[in-house]
C-alpha positions as CSV (number, residue, x, y, z in Angstrom):
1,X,11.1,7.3,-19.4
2,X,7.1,6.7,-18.3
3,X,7.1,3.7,-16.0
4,X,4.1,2.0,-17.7
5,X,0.9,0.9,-15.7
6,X,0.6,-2.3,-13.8
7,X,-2.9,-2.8,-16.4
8,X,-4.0,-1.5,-19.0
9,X,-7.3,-2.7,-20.7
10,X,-9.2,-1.1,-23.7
11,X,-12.5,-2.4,-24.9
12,X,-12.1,-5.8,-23.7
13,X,-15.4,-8.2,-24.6
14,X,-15.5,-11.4,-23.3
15,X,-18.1,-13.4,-24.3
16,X,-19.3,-17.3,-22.7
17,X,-21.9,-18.7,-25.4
18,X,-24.6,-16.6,-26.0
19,X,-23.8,-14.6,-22.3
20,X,-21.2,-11.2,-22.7
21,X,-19.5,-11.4,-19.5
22,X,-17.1,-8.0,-20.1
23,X,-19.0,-5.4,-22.6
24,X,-15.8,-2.8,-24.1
25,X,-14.1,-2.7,-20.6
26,X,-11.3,-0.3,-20.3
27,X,-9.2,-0.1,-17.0
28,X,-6.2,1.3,-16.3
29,X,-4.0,0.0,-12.7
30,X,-1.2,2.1,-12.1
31,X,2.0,0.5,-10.2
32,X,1.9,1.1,-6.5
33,X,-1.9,1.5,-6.9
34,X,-4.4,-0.1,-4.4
35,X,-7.3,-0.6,-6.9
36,X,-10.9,-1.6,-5.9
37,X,-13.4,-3.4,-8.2
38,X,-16.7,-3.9,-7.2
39,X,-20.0,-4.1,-9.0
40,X,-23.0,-6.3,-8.4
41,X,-23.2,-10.6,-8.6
42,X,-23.2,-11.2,-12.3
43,X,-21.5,-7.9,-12.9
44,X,-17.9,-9.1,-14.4
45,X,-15.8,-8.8,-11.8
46,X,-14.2,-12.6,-11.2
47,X,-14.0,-12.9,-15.6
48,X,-12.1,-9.2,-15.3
49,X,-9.6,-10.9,-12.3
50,X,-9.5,-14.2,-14.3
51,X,-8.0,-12.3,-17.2
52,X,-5.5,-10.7,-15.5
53,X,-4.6,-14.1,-13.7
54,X,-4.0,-15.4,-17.0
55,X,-7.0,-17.7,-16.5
56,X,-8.9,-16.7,-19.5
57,X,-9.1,-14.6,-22.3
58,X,-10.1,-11.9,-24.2
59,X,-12.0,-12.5,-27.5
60,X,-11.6,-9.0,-28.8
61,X,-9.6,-5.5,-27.1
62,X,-6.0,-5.1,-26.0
63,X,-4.7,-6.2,-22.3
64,X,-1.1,-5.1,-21.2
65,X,0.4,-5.8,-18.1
66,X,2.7,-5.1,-16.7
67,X,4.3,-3.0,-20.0
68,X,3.6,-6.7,-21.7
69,X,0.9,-7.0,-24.2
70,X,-1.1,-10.1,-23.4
71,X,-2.0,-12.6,-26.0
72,X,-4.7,-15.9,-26.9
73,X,-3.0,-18.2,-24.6
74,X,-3.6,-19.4,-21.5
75,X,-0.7,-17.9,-19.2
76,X,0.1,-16.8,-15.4
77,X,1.8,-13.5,-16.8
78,X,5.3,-12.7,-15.2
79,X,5.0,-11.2,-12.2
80,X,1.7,-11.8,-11.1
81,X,-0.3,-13.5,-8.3
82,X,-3.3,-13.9,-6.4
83,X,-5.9,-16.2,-6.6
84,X,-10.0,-16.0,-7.7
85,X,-13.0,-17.8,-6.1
86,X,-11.0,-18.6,-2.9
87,X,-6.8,-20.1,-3.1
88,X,-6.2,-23.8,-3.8
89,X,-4.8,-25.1,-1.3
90,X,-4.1,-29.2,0.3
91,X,-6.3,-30.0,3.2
92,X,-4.1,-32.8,4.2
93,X,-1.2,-30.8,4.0
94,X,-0.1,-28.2,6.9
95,X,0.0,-24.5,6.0
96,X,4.0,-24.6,5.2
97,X,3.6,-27.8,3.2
98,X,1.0,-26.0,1.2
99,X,3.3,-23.0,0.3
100,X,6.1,-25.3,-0.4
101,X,4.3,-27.4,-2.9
102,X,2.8,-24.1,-4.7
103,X,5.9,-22.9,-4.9
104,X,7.0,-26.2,-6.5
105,X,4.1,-26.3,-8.9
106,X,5.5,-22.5,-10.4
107,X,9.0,-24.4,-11.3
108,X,10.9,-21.3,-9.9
109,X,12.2,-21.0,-6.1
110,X,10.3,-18.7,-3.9
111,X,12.2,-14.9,-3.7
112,X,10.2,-14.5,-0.1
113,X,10.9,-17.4,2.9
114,X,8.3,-19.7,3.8
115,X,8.4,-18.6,7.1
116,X,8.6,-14.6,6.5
117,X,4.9,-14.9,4.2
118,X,3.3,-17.1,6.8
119,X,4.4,-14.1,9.2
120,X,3.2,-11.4,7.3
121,X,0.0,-12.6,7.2
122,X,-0.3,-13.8,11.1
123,X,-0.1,-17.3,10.5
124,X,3.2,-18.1,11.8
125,X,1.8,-20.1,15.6
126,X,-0.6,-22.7,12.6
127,X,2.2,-23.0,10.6
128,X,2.1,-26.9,10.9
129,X,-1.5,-27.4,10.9
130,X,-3.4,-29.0,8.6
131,X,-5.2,-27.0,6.5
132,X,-8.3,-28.8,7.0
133,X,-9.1,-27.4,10.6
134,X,-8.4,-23.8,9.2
135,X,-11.5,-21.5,9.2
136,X,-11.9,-19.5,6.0
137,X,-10.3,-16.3,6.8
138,X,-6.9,-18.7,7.8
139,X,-7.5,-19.8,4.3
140,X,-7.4,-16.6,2.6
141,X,-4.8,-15.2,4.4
142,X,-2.8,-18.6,4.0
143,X,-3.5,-17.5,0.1
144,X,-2.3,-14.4,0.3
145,X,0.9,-15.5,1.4
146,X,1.2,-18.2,-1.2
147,X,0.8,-15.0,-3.3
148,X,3.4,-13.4,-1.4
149,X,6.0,-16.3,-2.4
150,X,7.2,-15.1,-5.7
151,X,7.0,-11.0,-4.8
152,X,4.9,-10.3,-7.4
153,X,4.5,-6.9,-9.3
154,X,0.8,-7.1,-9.6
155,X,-1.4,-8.9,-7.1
156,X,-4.8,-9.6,-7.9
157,X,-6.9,-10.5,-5.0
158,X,-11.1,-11.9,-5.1
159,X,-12.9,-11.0,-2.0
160,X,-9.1,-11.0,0.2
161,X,-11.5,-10.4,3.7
162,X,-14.0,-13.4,3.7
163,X,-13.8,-14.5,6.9
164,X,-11.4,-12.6,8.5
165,X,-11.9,-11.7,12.4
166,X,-11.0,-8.1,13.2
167,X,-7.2,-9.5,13.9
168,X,-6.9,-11.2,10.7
169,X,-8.1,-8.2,8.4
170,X,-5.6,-6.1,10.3
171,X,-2.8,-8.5,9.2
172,X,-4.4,-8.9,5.2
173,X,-4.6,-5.0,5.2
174,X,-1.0,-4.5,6.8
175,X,0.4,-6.5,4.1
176,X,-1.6,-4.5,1.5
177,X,-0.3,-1.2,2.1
178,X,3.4,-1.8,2.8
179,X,3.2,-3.6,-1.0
180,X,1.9,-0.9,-2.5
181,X,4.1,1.5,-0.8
182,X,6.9,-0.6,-2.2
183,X,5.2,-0.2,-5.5
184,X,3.1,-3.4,-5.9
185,X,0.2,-3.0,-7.8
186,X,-3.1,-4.3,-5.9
187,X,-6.3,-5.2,-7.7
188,X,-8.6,-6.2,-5.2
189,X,-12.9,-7.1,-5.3
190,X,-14.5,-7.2,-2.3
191,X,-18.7,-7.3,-1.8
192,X,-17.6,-5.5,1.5
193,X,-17.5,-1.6,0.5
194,X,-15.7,-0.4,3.8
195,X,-12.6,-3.2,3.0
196,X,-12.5,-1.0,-0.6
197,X,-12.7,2.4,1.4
198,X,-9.9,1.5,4.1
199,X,-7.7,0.3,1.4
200,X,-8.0,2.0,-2.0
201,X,-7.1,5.4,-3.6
202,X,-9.1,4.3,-7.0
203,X,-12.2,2.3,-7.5
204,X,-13.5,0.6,-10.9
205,X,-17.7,0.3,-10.3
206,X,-19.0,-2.8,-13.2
207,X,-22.6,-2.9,-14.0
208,X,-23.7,-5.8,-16.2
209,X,-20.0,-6.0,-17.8
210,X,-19.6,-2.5,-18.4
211,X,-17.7,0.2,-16.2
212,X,-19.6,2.6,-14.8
213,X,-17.1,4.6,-12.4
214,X,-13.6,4.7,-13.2
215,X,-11.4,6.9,-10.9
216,X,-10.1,8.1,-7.7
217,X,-12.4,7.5,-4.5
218,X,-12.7,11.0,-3.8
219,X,-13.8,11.4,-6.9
220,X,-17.2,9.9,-5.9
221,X,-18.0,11.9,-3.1
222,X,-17.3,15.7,-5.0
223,X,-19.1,14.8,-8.3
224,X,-22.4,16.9,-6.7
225,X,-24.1,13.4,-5.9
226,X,-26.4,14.1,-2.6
227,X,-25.7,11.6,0.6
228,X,-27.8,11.8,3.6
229,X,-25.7,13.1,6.5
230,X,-26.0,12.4,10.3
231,X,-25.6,15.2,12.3
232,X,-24.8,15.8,16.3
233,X,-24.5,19.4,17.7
234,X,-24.3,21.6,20.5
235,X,-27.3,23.4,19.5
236,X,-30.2,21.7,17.9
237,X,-32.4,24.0,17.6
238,X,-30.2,26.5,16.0
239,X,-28.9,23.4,14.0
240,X,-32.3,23.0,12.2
241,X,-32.6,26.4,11.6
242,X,-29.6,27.3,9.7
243,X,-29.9,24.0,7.8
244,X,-33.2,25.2,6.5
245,X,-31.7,28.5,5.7
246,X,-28.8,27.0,3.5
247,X,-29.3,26.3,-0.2
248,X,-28.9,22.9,-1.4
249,X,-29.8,21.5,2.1
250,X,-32.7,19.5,2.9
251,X,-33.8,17.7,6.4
252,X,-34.5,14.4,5.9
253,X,-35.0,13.1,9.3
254,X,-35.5,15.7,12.5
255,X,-37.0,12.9,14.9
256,X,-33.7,13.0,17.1
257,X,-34.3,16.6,17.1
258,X,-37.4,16.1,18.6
259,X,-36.5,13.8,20.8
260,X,-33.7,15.7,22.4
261,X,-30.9,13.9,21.1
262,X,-29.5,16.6,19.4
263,X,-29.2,14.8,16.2
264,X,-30.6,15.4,12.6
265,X,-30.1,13.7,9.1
266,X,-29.6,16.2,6.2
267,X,-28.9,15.4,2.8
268,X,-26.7,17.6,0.8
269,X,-23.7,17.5,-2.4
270,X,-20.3,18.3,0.1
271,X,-20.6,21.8,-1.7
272,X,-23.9,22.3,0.8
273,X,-22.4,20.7,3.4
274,X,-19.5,22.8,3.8
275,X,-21.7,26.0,3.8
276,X,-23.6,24.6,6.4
277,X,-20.7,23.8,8.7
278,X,-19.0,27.2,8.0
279,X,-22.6,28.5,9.2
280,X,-23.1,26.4,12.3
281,X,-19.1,27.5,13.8
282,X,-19.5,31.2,12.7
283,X,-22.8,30.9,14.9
284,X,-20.9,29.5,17.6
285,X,-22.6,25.9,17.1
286,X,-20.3,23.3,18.0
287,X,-20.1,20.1,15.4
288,X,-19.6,16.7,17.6
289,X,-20.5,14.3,14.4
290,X,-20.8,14.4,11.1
291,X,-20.6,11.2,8.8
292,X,-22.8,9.8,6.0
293,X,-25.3,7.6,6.7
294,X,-24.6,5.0,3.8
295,X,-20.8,5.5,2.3
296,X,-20.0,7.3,-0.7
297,X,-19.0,4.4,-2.3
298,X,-22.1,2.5,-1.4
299,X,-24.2,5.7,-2.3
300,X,-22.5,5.4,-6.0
301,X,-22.5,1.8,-6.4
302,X,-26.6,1.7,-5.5
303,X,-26.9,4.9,-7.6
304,X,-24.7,3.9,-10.9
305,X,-25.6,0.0,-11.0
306,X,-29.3,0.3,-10.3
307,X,-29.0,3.2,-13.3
308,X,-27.5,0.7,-15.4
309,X,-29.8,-2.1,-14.7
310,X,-32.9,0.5,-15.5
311,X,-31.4,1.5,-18.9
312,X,-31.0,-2.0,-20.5
């Protein structure tokens, strides 16, 4: 028997007054999945997350989750968690008097320990600090383990790296993977496109409340869409040469060239690219770096939204 998806959405318009939030949005979340969703302010995204919080809904299309079709009332569906615009949390309260009071606002006793989510997510030595001396990353991480209380199927996260120092996002991210690993659906937005890269096999782009992308990150980078490239070599000179010679190459920027610094900017479809490279080691042209200047996931996003913008 098919395990069925952690979402699945078809044509789902939501509508506030005279503004259509969502515009037919269809999205499907796999279980296990890591999931991005990203798209500009205005875009969709926290009335998409809101839904699948249970926090609104639909006012036409279908939304399952979690194999359970979803209907007109306002519910936390079983087996979900997460929280959008920033948790609610007590400022008077310390971080563990915060999770126990959550917990006793769902009616049901946490399946995780207190102490094991405040761990997981790093905050274990603040653990009886009020939360009105945390910074905001303490805050969304002290979210995130709320979150972790109940072990929840599907976890649906809004922006899960505001604030967080390099030690922090190493903790929200650790926690990430092992639950999808152990087959937890993540649906996470994020503004900050390398938090989507690190983390996520899929992405879902949303332009003015439609999809535009739908699909596996890789996805965005072989679909012939031209990146600019920096390049380092051994050999410069020979560099420039057999980048001019390649089809489907162009040099955008040769001033590091010319300054001796061995380094060029091409832009190319990975198609290109990978002729080039082939060229440069069959001619004995060592390659030290090689990495897009702006991501592919950036490149699409700029590309898809600003399209969709132009064609309203």
């Amino acid at each position: 028997m098919d395990t069925p998806p952690a979402v699945r959405a078809r044509g789902i318009v939501k509508c506030f007054g005279e503004v259509v939030a969502l515009d037919g949005i269809d999205l499907d979340v796999a279980q296990g999945q890591l999931h991005g969703l990203v798209g500009p302010n205005g875009a969709g995204k926290t009335t998409l997350l809101g839904l699948l919080l249970g926090l609104a809904v639909a006012d036409s299309g279908s939304l399952e989750i979690l194999g359970t079709p979803v209907g007109r009332a306002l519910a936390v569906p079983e087996g979900v968690a997460g929280f959008v615009d920033g948790p609610g949390l007590y400022p008077s309260l310390t971080a563990k008097q915060n999770l126990a009071a959550l917990a006793a606002l769902r009616g049901d006793a946490p399946t995780m320990g207190i102490g094991d989510a405040l761990e997981q997510v790093g905050l274990t030595d603040v653990a009886d600090d009020r939360v009105r001396g945390f910074s905001l990353g303490m805050r969304q991480r002290l979210g995130l383990a709320a979150a972790l209380l109940t072990k929840p199927r599907l976890l649906v996260l809004d922006e899960p790296s505001n604030g967080l120092d390099p030690a922090g996002k190493k903790h929200v991210y650790g926690v990430l993977t092992r639950l999808a690993a152990d087959g937890t659906a993540v649906v996470l937005s994020s503004h900050r496109m390398d938090d989507v890269e690190a983390l996520c096999s899929d992405v879902t782009i949303l332009a003015t409340g439609r999809v535009v992308f739908s699909g596996p990150m890789t996805k965005l980078a072989t679909e012939g869409r031209e990146l600019d490239y920096r390049l380092v070599t051994s050999d410069s000179d020979a560099t420039h040469r057999l980048a001019g010679e390649t089809a489907g190459i162009r040099v955008v920027d040769d001033s590091g060239v010319r300054q001796g610094a061995d380094m060029l900017v091409v832009s190319a479809s990975v198609p290109a690219l990978d002729e080039l490279v082939k060229g440069l080691v069959h001619s004995g042209v060592a390659v030290r770096e090689l990495a897009p200047v702006v991501s592919p996931l950036e490149a699409a996003f700029l590309d898809l939204t600003e399209q969709q913008e132009s064609d309203r």
